[in-house]
Short mmCIF file of the C-alpha atoms (twelve columns), coordinates in Angstrom:
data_MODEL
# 
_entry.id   MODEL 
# 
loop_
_atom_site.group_PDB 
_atom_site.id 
_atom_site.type_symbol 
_atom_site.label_atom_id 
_atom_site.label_alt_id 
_atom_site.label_comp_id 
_atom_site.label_asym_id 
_atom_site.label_seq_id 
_atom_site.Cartn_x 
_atom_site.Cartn_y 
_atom_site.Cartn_z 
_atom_site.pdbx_PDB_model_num 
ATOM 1   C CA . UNK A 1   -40.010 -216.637 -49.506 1 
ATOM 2   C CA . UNK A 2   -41.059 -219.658 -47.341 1 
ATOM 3   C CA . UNK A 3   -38.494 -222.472 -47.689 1 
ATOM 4   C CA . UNK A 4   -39.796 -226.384 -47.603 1 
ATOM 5   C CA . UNK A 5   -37.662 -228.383 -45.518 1 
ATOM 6   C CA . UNK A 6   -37.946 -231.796 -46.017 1 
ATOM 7   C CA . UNK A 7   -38.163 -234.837 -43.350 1 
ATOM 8   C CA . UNK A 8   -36.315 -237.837 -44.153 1 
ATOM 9   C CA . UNK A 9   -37.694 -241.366 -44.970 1 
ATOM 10  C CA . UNK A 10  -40.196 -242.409 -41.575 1 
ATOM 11  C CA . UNK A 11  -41.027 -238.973 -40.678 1 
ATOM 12  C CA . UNK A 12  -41.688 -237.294 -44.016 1 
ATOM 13  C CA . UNK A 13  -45.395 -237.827 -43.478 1 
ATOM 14  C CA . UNK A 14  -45.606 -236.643 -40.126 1 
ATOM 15  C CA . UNK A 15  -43.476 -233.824 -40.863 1 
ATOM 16  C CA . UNK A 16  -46.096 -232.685 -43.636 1 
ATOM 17  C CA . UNK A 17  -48.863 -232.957 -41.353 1 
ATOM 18  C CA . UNK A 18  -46.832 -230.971 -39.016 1 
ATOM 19  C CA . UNK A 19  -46.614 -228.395 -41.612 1 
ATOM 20  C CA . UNK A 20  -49.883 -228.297 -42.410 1 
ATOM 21  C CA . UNK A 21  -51.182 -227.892 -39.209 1 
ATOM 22  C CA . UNK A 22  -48.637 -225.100 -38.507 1 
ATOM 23  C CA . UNK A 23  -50.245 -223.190 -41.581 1 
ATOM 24  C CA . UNK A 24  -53.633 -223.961 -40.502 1 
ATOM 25  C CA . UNK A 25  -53.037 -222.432 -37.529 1 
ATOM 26  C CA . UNK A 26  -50.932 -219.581 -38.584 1 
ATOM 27  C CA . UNK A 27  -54.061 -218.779 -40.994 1 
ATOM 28  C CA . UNK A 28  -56.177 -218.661 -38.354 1 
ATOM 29  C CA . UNK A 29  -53.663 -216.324 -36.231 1 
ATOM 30  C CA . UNK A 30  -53.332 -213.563 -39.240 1 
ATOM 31  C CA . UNK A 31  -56.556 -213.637 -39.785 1 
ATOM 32  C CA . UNK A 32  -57.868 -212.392 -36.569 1 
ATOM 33  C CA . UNK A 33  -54.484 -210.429 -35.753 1 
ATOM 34  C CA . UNK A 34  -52.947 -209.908 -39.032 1 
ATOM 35  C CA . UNK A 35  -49.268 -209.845 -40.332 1 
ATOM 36  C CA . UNK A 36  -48.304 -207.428 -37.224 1 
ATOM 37  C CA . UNK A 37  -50.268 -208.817 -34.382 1 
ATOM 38  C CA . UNK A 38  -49.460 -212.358 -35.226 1 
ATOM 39  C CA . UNK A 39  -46.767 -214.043 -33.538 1 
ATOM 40  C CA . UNK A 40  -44.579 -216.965 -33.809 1 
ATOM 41  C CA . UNK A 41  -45.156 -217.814 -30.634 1 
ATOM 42  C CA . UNK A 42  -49.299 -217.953 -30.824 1 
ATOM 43  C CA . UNK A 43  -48.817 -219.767 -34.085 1 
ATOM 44  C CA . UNK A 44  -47.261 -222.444 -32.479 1 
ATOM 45  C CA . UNK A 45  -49.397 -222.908 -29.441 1 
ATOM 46  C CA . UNK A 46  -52.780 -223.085 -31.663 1 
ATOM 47  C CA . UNK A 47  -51.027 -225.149 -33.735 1 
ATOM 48  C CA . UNK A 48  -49.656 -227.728 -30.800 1 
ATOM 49  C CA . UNK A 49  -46.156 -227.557 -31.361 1 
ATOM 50  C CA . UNK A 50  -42.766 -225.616 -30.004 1 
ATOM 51  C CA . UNK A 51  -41.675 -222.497 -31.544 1 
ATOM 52  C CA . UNK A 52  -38.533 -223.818 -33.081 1 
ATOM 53  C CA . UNK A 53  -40.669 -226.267 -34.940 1 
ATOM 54  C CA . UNK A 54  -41.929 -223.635 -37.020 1 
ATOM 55  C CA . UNK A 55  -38.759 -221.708 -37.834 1 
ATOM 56  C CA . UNK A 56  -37.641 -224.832 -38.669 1 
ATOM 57  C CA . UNK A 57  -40.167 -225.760 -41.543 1 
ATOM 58  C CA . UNK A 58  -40.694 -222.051 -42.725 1 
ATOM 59  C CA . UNK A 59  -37.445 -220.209 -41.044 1 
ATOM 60  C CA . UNK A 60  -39.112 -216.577 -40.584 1 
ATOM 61  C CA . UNK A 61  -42.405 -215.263 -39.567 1 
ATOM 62  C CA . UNK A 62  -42.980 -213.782 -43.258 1 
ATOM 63  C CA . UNK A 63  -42.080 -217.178 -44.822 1 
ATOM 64  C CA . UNK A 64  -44.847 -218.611 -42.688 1 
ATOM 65  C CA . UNK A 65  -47.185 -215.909 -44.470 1 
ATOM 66  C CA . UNK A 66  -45.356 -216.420 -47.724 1 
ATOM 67  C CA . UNK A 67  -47.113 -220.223 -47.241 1 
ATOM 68  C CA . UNK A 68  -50.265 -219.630 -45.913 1 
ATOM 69  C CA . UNK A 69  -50.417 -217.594 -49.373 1 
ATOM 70  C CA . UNK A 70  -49.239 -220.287 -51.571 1 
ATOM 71  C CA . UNK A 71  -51.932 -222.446 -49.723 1 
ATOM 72  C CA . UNK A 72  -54.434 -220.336 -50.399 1 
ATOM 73  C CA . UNK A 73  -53.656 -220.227 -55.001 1 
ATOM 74  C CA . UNK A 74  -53.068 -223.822 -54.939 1 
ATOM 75  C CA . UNK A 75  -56.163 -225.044 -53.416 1 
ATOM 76  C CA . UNK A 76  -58.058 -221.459 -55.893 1 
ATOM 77  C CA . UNK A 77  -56.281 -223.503 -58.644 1 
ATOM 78  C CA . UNK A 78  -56.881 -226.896 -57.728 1 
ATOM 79  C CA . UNK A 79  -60.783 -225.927 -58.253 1 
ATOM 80  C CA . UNK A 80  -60.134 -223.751 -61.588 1 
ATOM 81  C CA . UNK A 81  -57.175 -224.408 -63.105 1 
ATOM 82  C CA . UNK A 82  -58.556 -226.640 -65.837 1 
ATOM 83  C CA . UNK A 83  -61.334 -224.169 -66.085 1 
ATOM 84  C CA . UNK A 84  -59.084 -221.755 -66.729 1 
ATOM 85  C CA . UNK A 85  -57.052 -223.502 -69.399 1 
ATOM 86  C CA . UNK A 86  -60.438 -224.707 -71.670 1 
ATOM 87  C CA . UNK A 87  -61.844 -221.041 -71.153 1 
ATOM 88  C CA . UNK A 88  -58.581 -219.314 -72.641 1 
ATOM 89  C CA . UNK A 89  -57.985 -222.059 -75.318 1 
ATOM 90  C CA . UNK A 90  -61.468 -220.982 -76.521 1 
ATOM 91  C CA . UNK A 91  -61.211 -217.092 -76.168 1 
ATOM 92  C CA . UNK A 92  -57.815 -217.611 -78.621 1 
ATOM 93  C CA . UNK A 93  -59.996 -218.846 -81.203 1 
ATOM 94  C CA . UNK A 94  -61.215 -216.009 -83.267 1 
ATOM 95  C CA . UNK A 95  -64.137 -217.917 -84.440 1 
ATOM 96  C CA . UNK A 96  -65.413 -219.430 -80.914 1 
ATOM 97  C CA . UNK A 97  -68.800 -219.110 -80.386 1 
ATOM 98  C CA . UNK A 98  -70.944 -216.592 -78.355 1 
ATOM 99  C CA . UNK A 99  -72.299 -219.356 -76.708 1 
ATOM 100 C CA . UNK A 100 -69.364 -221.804 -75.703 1 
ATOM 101 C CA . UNK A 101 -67.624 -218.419 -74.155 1 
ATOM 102 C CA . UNK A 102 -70.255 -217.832 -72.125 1 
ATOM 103 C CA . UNK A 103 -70.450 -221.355 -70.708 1 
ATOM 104 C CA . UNK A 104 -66.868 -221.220 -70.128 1 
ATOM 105 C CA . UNK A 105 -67.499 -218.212 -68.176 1 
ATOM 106 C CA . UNK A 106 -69.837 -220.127 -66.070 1 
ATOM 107 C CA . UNK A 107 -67.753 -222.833 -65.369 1 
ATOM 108 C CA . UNK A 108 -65.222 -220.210 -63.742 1 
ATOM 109 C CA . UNK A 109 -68.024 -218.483 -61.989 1 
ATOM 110 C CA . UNK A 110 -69.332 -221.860 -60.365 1 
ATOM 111 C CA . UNK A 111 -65.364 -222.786 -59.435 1 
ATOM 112 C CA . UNK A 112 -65.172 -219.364 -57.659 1 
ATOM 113 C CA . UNK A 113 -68.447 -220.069 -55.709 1 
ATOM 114 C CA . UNK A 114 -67.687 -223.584 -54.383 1 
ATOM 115 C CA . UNK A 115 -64.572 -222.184 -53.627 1 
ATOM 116 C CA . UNK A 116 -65.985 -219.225 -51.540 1 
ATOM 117 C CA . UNK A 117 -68.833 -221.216 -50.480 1 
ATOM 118 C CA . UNK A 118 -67.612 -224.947 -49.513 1 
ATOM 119 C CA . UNK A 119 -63.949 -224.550 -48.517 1 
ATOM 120 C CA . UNK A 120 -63.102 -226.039 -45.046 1 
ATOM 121 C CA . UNK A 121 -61.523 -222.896 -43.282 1 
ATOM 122 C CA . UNK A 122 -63.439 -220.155 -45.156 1 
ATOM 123 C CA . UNK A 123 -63.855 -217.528 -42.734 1 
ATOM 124 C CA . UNK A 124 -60.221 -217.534 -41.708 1 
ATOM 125 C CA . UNK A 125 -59.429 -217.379 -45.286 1 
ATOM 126 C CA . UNK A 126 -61.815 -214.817 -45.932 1 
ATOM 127 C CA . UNK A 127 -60.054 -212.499 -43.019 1 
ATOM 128 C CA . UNK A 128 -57.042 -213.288 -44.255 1 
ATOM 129 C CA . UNK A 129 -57.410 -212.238 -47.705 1 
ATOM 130 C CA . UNK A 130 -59.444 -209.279 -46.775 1 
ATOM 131 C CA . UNK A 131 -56.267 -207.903 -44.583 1 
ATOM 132 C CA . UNK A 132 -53.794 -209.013 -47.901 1 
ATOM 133 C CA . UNK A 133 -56.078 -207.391 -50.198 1 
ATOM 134 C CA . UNK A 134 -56.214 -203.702 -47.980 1 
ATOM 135 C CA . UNK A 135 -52.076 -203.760 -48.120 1 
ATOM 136 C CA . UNK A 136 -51.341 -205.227 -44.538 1 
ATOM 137 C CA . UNK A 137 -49.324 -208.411 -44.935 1 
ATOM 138 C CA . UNK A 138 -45.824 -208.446 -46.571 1 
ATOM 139 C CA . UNK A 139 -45.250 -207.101 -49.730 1 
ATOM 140 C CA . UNK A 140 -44.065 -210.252 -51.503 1 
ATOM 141 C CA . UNK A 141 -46.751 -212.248 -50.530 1 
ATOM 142 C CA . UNK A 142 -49.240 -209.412 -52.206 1 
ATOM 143 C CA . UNK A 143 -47.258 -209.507 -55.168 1 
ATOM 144 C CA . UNK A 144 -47.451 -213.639 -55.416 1 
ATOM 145 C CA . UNK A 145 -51.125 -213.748 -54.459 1 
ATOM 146 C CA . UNK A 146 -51.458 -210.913 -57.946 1 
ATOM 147 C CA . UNK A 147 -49.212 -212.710 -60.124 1 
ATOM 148 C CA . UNK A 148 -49.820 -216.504 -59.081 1 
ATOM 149 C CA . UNK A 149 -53.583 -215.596 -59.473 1 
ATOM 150 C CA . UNK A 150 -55.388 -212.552 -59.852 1 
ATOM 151 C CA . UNK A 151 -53.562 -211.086 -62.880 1 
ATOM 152 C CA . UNK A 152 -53.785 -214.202 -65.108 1 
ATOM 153 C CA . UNK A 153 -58.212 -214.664 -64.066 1 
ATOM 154 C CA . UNK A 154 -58.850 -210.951 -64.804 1 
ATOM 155 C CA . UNK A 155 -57.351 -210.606 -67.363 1 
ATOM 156 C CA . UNK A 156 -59.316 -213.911 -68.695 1 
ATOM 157 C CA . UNK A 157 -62.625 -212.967 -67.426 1 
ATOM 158 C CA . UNK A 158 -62.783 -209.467 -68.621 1 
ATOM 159 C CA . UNK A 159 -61.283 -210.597 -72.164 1 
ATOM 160 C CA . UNK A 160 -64.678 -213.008 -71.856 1 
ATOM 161 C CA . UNK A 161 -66.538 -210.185 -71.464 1 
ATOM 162 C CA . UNK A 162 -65.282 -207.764 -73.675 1 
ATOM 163 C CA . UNK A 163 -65.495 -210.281 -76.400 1 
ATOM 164 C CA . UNK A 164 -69.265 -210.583 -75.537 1 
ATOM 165 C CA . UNK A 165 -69.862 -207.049 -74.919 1 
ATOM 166 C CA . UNK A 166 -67.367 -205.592 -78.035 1 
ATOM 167 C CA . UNK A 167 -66.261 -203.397 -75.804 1 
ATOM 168 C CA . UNK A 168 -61.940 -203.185 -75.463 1 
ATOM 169 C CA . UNK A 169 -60.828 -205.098 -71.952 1 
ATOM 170 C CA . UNK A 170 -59.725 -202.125 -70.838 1 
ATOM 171 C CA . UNK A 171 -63.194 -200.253 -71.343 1 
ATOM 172 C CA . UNK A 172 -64.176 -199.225 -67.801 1 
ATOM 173 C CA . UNK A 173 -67.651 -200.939 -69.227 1 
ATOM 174 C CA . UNK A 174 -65.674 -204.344 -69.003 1 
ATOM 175 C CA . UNK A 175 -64.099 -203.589 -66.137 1 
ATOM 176 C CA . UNK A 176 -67.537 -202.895 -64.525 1 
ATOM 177 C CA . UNK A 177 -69.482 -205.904 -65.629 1 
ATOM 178 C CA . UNK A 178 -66.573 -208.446 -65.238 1 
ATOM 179 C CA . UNK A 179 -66.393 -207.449 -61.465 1 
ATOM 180 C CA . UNK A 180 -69.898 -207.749 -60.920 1 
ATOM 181 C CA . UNK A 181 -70.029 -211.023 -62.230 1 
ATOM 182 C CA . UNK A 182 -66.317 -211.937 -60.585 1 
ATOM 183 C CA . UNK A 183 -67.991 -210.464 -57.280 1 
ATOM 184 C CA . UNK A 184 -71.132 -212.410 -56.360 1 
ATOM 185 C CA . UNK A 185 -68.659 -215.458 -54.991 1 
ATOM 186 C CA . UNK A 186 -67.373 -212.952 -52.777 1 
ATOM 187 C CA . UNK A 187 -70.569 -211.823 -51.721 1 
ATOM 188 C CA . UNK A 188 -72.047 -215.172 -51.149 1 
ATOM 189 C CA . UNK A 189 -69.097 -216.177 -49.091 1 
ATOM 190 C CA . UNK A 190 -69.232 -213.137 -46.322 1 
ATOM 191 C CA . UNK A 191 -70.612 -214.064 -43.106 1 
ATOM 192 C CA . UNK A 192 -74.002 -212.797 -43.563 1 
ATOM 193 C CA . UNK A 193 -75.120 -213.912 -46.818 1 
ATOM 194 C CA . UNK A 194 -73.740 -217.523 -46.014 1 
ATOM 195 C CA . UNK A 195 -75.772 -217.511 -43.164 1 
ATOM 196 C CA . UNK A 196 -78.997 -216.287 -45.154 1 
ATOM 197 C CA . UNK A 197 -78.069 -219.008 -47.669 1 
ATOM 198 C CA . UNK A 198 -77.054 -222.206 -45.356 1 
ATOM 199 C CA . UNK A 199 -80.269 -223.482 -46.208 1 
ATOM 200 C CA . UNK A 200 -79.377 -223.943 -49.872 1 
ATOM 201 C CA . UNK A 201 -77.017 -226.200 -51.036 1 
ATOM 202 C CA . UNK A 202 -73.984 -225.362 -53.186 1 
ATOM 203 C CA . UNK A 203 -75.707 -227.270 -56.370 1 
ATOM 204 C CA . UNK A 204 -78.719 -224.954 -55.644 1 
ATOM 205 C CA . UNK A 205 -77.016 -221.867 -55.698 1 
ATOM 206 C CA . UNK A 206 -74.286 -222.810 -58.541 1 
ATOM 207 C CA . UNK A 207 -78.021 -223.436 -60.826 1 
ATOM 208 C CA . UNK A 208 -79.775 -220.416 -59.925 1 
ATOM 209 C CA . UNK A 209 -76.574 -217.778 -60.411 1 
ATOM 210 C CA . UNK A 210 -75.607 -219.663 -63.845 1 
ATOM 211 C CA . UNK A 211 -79.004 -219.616 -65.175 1 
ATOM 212 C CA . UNK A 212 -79.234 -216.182 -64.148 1 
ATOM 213 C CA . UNK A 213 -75.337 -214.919 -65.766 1 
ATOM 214 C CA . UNK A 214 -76.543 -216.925 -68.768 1 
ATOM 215 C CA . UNK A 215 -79.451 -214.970 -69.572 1 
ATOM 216 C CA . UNK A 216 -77.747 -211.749 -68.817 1 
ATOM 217 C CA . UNK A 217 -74.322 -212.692 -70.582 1 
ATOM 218 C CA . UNK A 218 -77.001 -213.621 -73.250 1 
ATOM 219 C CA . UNK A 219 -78.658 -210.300 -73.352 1 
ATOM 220 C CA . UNK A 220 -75.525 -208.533 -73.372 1 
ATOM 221 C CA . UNK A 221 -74.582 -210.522 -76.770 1 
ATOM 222 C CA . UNK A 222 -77.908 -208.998 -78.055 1 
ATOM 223 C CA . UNK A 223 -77.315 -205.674 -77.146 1 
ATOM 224 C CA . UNK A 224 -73.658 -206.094 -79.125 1 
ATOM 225 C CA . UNK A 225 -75.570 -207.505 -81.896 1 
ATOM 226 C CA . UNK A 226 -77.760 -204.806 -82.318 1 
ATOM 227 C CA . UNK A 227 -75.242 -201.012 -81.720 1 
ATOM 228 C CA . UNK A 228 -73.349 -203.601 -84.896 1 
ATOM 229 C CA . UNK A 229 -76.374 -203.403 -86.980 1 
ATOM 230 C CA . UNK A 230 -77.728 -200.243 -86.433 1 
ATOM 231 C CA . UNK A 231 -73.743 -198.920 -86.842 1 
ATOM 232 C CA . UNK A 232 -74.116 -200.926 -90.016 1 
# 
């Protein structure tokens, strides 16, 4: 676990910066080499500082991972974390409307694509997730990156979805459709797509994809509608 090591008084601001720019750089370095190929001492150079600088601020090669990972949820949650809250206070109300779910929904969706599609650093983020999320960082950092933010949105969006559906959140059904929804940020922020769609701005793109999850979110209410009353 990455330990913050304060500076004292004049230099605490420059000593964040210096952090930062550490962790910027260390992204960047695991991204293209990964956990392995990554070293201490190429973190440092791209990052314009002396080695011990960084085992001072983060003491061990992991906790400069461990960082770059907590990075990486708090600027995800910065961008959904009220989302989040509104869309689960709504899904605990047994009488919340079809329709106020589903915009909820959207709201997460559209977090998820700015995210993917306007954050500074993206491809290096992109690599470096893509390595985490095949199993070749540490093993703590995989388990923080699941439990500080994959577990809890999952679970959310596919409860969404199985509410709309009436299908069980573990129905592979749900588990189907949530990830094809969950999935088109991903897809819009790989290195081919983005380039097909640098054209468009990220207001364009948020429009289009909502109005087109509405009216199949909608149409999936409809088809739940219907199996009740013909069951009926």
């Amino acid at each position: 676990m990455s330990h913050h090591r304060s500076v004292h008084e004049g230099g605490y601001l420059c000593g964040e910066n210096t952090r930062r720019e550490i962790i910027e750089a260390a992204l960047a370095q695991f991204a293209l080499h990964g956990f392995e190929g990554a070293s201490i001492r190429g973190i440092s150079k791209a990052a314009g500082v002396k080695s011990p600088a960084v085992h001072y601020y983060f003491r061990t090669k992991e906790g400069l991972y461990t960082a770059c990972m907590n990075t990486i949820i708090e600027r995800i949650w910065d961008e959904l974390g009220d989302r989040v809250c509104t869309a689960e206070a709504l899904l605990a109300q047994q009488n919340t409307h079809d329709d106020f779910l589903i915009e909820a929904y959207l709201e997460i969706l559209s977090g998820l694509n700015v995210f993917s599609y306007d954050t500074s650093s993206l491809k290096n983020w992109q690599r470096f997730m893509a390595r985490e999320q095949t199993g070749l960082g540490p093993e703590p950092a995989f388990d923080l990156m699941q439990k500080g933010f994959y577990l809890r949105l999952i679970r959310l969006t596919r409860s969404i979805v199985g509410r709309l559906t009436g299908h069980s959140v573990d129905d592979e059904t749900t588990i189907i459709r949530t990830l094809a929804f969950n999935c088109q940020s991903m897809l819009l922020g790989g290195a081919g797509p983005l380039h097909a769609m640098s054209k468009y701005d990220v207001g364009t793109l948020q429009r289009i994809l909502s109005e087109q999850n509405r009216a199949t979110l909608r149409a999936l209410v409809q088809l739940r509608n219907s199996a009740h009353a013909d069951g009926g």
